[in-house]
C-alpha positions as CSV (number, residue, x, y, z in Angstrom):
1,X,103.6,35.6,-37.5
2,X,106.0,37.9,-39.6
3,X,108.7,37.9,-36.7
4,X,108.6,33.9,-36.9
5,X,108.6,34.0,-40.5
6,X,111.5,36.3,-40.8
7,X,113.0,33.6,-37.9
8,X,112.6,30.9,-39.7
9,X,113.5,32.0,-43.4
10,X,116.8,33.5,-42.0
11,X,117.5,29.6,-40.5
12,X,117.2,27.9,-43.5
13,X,120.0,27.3,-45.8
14,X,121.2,28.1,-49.1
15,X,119.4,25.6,-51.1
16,X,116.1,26.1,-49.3
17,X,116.4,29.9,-50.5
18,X,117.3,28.5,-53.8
19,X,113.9,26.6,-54.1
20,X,111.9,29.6,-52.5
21,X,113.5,31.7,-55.4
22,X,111.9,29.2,-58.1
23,X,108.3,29.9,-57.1
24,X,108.8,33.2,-58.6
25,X,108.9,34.6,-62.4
26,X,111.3,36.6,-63.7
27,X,110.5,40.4,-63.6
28,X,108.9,41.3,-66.7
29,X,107.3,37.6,-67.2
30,X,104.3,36.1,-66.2
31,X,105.1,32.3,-65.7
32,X,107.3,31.6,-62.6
33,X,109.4,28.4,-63.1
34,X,107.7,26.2,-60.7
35,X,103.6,25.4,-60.6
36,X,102.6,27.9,-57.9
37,X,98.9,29.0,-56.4
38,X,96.6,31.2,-58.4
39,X,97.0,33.5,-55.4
40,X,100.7,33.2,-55.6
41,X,100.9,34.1,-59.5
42,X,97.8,37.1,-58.5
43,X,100.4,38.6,-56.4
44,X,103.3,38.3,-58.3
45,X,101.5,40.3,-61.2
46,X,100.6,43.1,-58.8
47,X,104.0,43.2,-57.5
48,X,105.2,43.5,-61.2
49,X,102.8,46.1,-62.0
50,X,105.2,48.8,-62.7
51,X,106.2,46.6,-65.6
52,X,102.8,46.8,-67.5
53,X,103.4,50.0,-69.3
54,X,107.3,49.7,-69.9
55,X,108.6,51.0,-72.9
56,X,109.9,47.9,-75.4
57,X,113.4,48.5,-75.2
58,X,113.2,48.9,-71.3
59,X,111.4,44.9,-71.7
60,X,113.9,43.8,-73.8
61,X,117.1,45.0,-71.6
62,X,115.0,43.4,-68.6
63,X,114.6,39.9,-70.5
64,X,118.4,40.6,-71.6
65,X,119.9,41.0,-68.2
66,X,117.8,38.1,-66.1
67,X,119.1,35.7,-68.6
68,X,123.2,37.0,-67.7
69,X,122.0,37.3,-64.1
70,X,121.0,33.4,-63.8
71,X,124.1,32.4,-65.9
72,X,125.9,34.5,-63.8
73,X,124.6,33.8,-60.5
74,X,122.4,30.1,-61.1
75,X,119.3,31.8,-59.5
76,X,116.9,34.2,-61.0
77,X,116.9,37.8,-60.0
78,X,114.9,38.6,-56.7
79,X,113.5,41.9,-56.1
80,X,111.0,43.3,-54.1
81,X,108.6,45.1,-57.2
82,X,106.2,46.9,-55.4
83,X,106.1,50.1,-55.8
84,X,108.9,49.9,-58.7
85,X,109.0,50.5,-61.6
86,X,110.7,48.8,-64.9
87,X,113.1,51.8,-65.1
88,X,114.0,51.6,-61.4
89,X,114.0,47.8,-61.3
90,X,116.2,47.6,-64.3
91,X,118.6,49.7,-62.6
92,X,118.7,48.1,-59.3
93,X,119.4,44.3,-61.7
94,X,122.3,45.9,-63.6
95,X,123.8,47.1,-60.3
96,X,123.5,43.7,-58.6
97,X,125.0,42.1,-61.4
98,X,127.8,43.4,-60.4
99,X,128.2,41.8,-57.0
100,X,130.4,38.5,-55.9
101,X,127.9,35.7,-55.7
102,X,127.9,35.4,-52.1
103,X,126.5,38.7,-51.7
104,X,123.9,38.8,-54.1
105,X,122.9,35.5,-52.8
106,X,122.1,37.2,-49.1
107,X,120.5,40.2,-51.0
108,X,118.1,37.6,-53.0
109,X,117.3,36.1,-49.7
110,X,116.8,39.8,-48.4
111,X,114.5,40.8,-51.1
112,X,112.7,37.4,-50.3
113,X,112.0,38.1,-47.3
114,X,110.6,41.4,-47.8
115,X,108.2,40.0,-50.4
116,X,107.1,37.2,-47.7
117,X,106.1,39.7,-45.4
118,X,104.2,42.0,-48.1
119,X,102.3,38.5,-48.8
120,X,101.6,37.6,-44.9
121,X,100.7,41.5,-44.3
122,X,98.1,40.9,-47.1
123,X,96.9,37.7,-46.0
124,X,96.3,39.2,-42.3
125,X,94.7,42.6,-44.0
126,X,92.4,40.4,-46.4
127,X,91.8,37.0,-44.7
C-alpha cells in the first residue's frame, strides 16, 4: 500500500500537490486551510507536538516566516514534524526559504510524502 502510494503521489502533478498541501495547517497553527477529518486534524496536532512548549518568540518567528514562505513560494510550508521540534523546524523553514521555487516545490512534495506514509503506517498499526 505505501509503495503504491508513493507510486501514485510521485505521478501526479503540480497542482494536485498543491491541493494535497492545503489539507494541512501551518506549523505552529491548529486550523489547516481546507475542512479536513477529525482524524486528519488528530494527526496533524501530534505531528506538531514539538511545538506545544515553544518559547513565544520561537512562535512568533514561526508565524513570521510561513507568512514570507507562502508569499514567496504560493504554498504553505510542508514539513515532516514528527519528532521535531519548534527550534529545529524553524531552522529547516528559514533554510528552505532560501531555495528557487522549483526546488522547494519537489521538497514540499517530498516532505508530503513522508507524512503520507507516517499516516498509512498508522492506519495499518492501529486499524
Amino acid at each position: 500500500m505505501i509503495e503504491t502510494a508513493d507510486r501514485i503521489w510521485w505521478s501526479l502533478g503540480q497542482q494536485d500537490w498543491l491541493e494535497a498541501f492545503h489539507s494541512h495547517p501551518k506549523i505552529g497553527e491548529k486550523k489547516p486551510a481546507q475542512q479536513v477529518s477529525e482524524q486528519s486534524r488528530a494527526w496533524s496536532g501530534h505531528e506538531q507536538s514539538g511545538i506545544e512548549n515553544s518559547a513565544r518568540d520561537t512562535i512568533e518567528a514561526l508565524a513570521e516566516l510561513n507568512r514570507a514562505y507562502e508569499e514567496r513560494f504560493g504554498f504553505i510550508f510542508i514539513v515532516c514534524a514528527t519528532g521535531k521540534t519548534s527550534d529545529e523546524m524553524l531552522a529547516i523553514l528559514r533554510a528552505r526559504l532560501e531555495n528557487p521555487a522549483d526546488v522547494e516545490l519537489r521538497i514540499a512534495a517530498d516532505e508530503q510524502a513522508k507524512i503520507t506514509e507516517l499516516r498509512l503506517r498508522k492506519l495499518i498499526d492501529n486499524p
